[in-house]
C-alpha positions as CSV (number, residue, x, y, z in Angstrom):
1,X,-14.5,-7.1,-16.8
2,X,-10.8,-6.3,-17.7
3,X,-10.0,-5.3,-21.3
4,X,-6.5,-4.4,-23.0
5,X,-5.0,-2.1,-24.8
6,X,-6.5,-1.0,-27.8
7,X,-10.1,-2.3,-26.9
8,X,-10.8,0.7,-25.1
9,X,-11.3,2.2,-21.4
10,X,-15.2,2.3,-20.4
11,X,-17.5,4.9,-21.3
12,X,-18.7,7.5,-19.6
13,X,-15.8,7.8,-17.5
14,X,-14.3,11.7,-17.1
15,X,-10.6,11.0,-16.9
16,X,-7.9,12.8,-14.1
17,X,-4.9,14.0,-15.6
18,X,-1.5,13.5,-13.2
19,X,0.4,16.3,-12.7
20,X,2.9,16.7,-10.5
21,X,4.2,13.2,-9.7
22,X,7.7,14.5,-8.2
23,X,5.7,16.2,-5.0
24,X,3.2,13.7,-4.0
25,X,4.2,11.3,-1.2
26,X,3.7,7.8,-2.2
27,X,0.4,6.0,-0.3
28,X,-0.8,2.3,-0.9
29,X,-4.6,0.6,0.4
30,X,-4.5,-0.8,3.3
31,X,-6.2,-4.0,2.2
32,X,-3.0,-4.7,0.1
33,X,-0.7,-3.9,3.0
34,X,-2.3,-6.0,5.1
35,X,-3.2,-9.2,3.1
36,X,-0.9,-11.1,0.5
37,X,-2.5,-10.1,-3.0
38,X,0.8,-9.8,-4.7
39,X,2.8,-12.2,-5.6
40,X,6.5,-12.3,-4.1
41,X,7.4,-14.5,-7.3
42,X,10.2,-13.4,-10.1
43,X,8.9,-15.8,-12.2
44,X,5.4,-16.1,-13.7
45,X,2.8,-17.2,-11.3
46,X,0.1,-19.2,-12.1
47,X,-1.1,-20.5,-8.9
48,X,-4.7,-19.5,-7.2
49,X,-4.0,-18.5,-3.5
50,X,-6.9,-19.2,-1.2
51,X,-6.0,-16.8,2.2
52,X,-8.1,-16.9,5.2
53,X,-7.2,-15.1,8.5
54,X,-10.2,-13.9,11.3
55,X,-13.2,-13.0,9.0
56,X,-10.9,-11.9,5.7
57,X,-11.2,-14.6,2.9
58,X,-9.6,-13.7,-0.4
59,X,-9.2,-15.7,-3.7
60,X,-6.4,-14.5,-6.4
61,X,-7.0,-16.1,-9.5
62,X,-3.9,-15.5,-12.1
63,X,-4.6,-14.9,-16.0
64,X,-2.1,-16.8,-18.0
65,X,0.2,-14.2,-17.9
66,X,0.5,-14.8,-14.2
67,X,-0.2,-13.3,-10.5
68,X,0.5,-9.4,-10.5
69,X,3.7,-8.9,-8.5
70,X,4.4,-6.7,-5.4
71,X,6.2,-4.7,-8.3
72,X,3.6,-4.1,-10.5
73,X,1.7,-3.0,-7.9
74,X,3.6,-0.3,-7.9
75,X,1.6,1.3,-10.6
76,X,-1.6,1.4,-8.3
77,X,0.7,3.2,-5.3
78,X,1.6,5.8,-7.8
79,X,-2.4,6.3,-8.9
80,X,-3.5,6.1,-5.2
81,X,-0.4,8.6,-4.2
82,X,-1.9,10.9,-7.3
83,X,-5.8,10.9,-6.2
84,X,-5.0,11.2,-2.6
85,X,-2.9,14.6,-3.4
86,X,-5.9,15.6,-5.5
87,X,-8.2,14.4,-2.3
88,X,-6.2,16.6,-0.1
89,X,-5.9,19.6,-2.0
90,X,-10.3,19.7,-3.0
91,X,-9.7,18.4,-6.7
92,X,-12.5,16.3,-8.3
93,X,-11.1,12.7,-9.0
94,X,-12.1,9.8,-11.1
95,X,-11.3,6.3,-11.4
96,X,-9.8,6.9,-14.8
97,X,-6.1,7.8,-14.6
98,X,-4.2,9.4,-18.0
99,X,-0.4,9.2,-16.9
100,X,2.8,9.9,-18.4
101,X,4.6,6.3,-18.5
102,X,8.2,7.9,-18.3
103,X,6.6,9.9,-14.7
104,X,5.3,6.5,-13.5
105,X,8.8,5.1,-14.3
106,X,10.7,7.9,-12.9
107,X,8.4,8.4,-9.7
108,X,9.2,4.3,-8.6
109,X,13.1,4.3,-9.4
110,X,12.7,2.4,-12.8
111,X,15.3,2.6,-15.6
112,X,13.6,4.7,-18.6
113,X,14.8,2.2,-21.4
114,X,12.8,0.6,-24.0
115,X,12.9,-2.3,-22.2
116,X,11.6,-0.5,-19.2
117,X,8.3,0.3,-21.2
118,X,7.4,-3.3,-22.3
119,X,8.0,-4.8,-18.6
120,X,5.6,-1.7,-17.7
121,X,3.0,-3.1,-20.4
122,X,3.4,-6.6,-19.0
123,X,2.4,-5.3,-15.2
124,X,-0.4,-3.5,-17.3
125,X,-1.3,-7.0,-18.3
126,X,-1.0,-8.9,-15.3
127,X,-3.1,-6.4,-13.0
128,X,-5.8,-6.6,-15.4
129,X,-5.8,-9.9,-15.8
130,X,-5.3,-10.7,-11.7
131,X,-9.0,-11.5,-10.1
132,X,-9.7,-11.1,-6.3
133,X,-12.8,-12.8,-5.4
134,X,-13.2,-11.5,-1.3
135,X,-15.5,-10.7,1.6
136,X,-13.1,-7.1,2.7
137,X,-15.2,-4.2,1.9
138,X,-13.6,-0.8,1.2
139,X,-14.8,2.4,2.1
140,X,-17.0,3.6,4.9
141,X,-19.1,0.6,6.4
142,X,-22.1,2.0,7.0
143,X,-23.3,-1.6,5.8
144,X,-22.8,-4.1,8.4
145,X,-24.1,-7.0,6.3
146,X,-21.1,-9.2,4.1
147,X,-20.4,-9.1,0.7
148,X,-18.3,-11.1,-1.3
149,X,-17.0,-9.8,-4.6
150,X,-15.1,-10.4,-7.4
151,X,-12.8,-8.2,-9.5
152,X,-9.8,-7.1,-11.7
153,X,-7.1,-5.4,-10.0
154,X,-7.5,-2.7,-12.6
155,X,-10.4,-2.8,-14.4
156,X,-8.7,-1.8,-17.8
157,X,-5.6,0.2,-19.7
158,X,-5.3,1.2,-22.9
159,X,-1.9,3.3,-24.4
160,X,-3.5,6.8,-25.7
161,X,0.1,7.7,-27.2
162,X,3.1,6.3,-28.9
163,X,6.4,7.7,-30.2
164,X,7.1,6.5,-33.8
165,X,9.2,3.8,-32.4
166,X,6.4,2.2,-30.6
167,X,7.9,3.1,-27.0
168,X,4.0,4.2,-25.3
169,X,4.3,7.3,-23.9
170,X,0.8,8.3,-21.9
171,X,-1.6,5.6,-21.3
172,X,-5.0,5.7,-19.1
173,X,-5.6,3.2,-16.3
174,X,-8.8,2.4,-14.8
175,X,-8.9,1.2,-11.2
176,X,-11.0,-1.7,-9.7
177,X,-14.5,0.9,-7.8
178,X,-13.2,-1.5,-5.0
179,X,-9.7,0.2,-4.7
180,X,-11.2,3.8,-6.0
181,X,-13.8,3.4,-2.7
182,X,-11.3,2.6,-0.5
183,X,-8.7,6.1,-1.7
184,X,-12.5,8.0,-1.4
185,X,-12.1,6.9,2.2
186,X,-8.4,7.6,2.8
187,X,-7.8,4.0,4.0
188,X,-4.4,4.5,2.9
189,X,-0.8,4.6,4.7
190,X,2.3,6.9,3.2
191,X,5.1,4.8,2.0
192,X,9.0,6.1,2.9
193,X,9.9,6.6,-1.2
194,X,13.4,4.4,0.0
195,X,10.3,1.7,-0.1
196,X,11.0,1.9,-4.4
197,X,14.5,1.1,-4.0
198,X,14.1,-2.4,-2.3
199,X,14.8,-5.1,-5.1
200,X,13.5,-8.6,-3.1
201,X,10.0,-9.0,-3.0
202,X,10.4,-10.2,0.6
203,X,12.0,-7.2,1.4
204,X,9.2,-5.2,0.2
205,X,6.1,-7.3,1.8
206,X,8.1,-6.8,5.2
207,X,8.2,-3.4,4.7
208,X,4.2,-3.2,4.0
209,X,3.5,-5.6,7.2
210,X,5.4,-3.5,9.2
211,X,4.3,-0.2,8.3
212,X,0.5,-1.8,8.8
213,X,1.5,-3.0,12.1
214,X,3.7,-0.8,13.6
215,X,3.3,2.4,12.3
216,X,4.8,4.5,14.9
217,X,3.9,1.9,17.9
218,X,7.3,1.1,20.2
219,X,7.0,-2.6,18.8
220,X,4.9,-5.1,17.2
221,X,5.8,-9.1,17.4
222,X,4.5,-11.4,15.1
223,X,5.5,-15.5,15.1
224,X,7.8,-16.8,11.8
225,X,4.4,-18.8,11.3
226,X,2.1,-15.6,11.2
227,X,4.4,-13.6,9.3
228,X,4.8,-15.9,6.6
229,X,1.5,-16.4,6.4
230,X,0.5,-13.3,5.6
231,X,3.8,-12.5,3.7
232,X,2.0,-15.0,0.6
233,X,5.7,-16.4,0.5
234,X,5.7,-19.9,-0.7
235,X,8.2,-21.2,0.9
236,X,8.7,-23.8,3.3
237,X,9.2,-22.4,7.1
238,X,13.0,-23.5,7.0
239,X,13.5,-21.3,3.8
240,X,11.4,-18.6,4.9
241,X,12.9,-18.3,8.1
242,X,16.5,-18.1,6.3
243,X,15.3,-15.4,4.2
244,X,14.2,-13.6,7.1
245,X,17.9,-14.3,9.0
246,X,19.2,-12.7,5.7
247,X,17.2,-9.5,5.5
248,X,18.2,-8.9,9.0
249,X,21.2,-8.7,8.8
250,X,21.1,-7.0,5.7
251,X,19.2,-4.6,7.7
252,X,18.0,-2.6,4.7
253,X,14.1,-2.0,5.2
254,X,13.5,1.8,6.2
255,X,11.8,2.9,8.8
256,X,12.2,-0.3,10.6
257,X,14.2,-2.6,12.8
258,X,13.8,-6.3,12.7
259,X,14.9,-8.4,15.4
260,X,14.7,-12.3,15.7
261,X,13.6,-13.4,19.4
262,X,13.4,-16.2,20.8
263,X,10.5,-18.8,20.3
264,X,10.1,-18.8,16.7
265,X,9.0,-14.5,17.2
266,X,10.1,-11.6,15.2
267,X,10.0,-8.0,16.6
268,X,9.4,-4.7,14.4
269,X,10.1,-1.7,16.0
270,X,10.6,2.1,14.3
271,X,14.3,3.1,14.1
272,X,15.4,5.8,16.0
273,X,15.1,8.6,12.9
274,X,11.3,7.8,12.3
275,X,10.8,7.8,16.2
276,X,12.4,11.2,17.3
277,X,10.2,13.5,15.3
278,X,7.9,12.2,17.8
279,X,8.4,12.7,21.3
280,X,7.4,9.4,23.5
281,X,6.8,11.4,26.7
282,X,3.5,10.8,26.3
283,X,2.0,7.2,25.4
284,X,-1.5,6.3,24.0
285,X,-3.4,3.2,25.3
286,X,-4.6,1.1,22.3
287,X,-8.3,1.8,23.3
288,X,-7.5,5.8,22.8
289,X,-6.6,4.6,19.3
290,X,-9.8,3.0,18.9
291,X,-11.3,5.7,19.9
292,X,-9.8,7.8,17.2
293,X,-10.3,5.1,14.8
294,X,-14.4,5.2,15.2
295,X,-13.8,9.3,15.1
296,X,-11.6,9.0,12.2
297,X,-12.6,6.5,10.0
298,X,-10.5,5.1,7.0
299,X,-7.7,7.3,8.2
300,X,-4.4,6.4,9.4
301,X,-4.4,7.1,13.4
302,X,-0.9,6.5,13.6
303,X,0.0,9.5,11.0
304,X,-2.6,11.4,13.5
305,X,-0.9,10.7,16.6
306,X,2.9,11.8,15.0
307,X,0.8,15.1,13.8
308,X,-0.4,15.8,17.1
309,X,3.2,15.1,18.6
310,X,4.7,17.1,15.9
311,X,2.5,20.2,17.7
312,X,5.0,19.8,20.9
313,X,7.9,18.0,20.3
314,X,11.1,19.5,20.1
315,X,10.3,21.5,23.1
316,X,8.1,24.3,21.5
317,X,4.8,23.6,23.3
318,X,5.0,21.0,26.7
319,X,4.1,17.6,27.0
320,X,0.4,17.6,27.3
321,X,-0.2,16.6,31.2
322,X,-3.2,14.3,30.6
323,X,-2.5,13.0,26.7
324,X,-5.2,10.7,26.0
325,X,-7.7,13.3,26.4
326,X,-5.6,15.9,24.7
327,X,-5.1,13.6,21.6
328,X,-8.6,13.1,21.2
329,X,-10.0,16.7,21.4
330,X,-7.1,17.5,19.2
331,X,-7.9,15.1,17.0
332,X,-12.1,16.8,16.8
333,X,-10.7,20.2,15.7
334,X,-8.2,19.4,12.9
335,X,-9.2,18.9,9.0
C-alpha cells in the first residue's frame, strides 16, 4: 500500500530524525545498482518493464504519474546514506524517515527554489506510486526457498511542515521493509558525491553498473548488448551505442574510465586517483573474494579489500608476502 500526503504515514511506526546530512557519505542498495528499476526517461514514463537476467525477474509497474527516475531515486540514497551512518555509529533506526526537504535538496546538488520543492513532491509521488513485483530477496538469506513480492518503492510520505507560502519544509518518508532489510544488512555500496552532479540519466546508470562491477577490480568488460540491457535504456542498439561514444569522450563519470573495444565490448576500469590509495602489489583471486563474501555477508568486499590495503600502502607497513591469506584473517578480526 502507498498513500500520499496528507493521508498519513502508518501507525505504530517510531520515526528517525536526520541529522547531520553534510557528513554522511552517500550509499545506494545494491539491487538498484545492479538491475534497471529507474527509469532513464526525462519525460513521464508509463511503460511496465519486464527484466530478466540469470534467476532475477523484476516487473515495474508505473502509476499514472510515471516510472520513478534514476533522479528521484536520489531521495532513497540520501535515506540509505542517513540509516547506514546511524547503523555504523550503534543508533536505533526505523523505516520511518522525518527529513528536512531543503537538507535533502542541498545534500544531492539541487537548486533550493520553489520550484525545486514541487519537482521534489513529484519524485515523492512517483516512488510511491512505482510497484516492483520480483523474486530478489534482500537481507540475509538464511531462506533458500524463492519469493516473489510486490511493493511500493516507498511505502508512503506525507509533508509534516509548511512555511506560510506552501513551500514543505520537513516531511516523513517511509521506505518499502524490502529496501529497509536490505540497509539492515549493509548490502550497500558508497557513491563518490561527484555521482550528484551528473545531469544524463545514462551517465548516472553507467556510473551505478560500474561501481557494482568494478569496484576497485583492474577492469570489468561488458558487451554494448549486456550493458544496455541492464542500463533499462530504451533505445535502439545504434542510439545506445552513440550515447555511449558520447559519454566517452565526454569522459565525465568519476571514479571510472570507459573504453570502447573492439567486438561490440566496453571496458570499465578505476582511474588512476581511485586506484593509488590502494596499492596493487598484491592481487586477490576472485574465489578469495568469495570467500570473504560468505564471511561477510551483505557487505561490500571490495570497500574491505581497499581497507585492508589502506593498512600498508604508502609504504608504512610491507606488502603482505602471502595476501590471500592475510586478507582473509584480516578480514576475521576487524568490526
Amino acid at each position: 500500500m502507498s498513500t500520499t500526503a496528507g493521508q498519513g504515514l502508518p501507525s505504530g511506526t517510531q520515526d528517525f530524525f536526520v541529522c547531520d546530512f553534510l557528513g554522511v557519505a552517500p550509499k545506494h542498495d545494491l539491487a538498484s545498482m545492479e538491475h534497471p528499476i529507474f527509469s532513464l526517461s526525462t519525460r513521464p514514463d508509463r511503460r511496465i518493464l519486464s527484466y530478466t537476467h540469470n534467476s532475477a525477474e523484476i516487473t515495474v509497474t508505473p502509476s499514472v504519474k510515471g516510472r520513478a527516475t534514476i533522479f528521484d531515486a536520489d531521495i532513497l540514497i540520501f535515506c540509505i546514506s542517513q540509516l547506514m551512518a546511524a547503523i555504523n555509529a550503534g543508533r536505533a533506526t526505523s523505516r520511518t524517515l522525518t527529513l528536512t526537504a531543503h537538507d535533502l535538496l542541498q545534500a544531492t546538488r539541487r537548486e533550493t527554489s520553489g520550484d525545486s520543492y514541487r519537482r521534489l513532491r513529484d519524485a515523492f509521488e512517483r516512488l510511491a506510486g512505482t510497484r516492483i513485483t520480483t523474486n530478489i530477496t534482500t537481507g540475509p538469506k538464511d531462506d533458500p526457498q524463492e519469493i516473489t513480492t510486490g511493493f511500493g518503492l516507498i511505502e508512503s510520505w506525507e509533508i509534516v511542515r509548511r512555511t506560510r507560502a506552501g513551500r514543505m519544509v520537513s516531511v516523513s518518508v517511509t521506505l518499502s521493509e524490502w529496501l529497509y532489510r536490505a540497509v539492515l544488512s549493509k548490502s550497500v555500496l558508497t557513491l563518490n558525491r561527484a555521482y550528484f552532479s551528473l545531469r544524463k540519466p545514462l551517465e548516472r546508470r553507467l556510473y551505478e553498473l560500474s561501481r557494482k562491477h568494478c569496484g576497485r577490480q583492474r577492469e570489468w568488460r561488458v558487451s554494448v548488448e549486456t550493458l544496455l540491457k541492464k542500463s533499462g535504456s530504451s533505445s535502439p542498439r545504434r542510439v545506445f551505442r552513440a550515447m555511449l561514444r558520447d559519454i566517452i569522450k565526454a569522459d565525465t563519470l568519476p571514479d571510472y574510465l570507459l573504453t570502447e573495444e573492439p567486438g561490440d565490448v566496453i571496458a570499465v576500469s578505476p582511474r588512476r586517483d581511485v586506484t593509488e590509495v590502494v596499492s596493487r602489489a598484491a592481487s586477490l583471486s576472485p574465489e578469495t573474494l568469495d570467500v570473504a563474501r560468505q564471511r561477510r555477508p551483505g557487505e561490500d568486499v571490495y570497500a574491505l579489500e581497499a581497507a585492508w590495503r589502506a593498512t600498508w600502502a604508502g609504504g608504512r607497513r610491507p606488502p603482505p608476502r602471502f595476501p590471500e591469506k592475510a586478507f582473509l584473517k584480516w578480514i576475521s578480526t576487524v568490526d
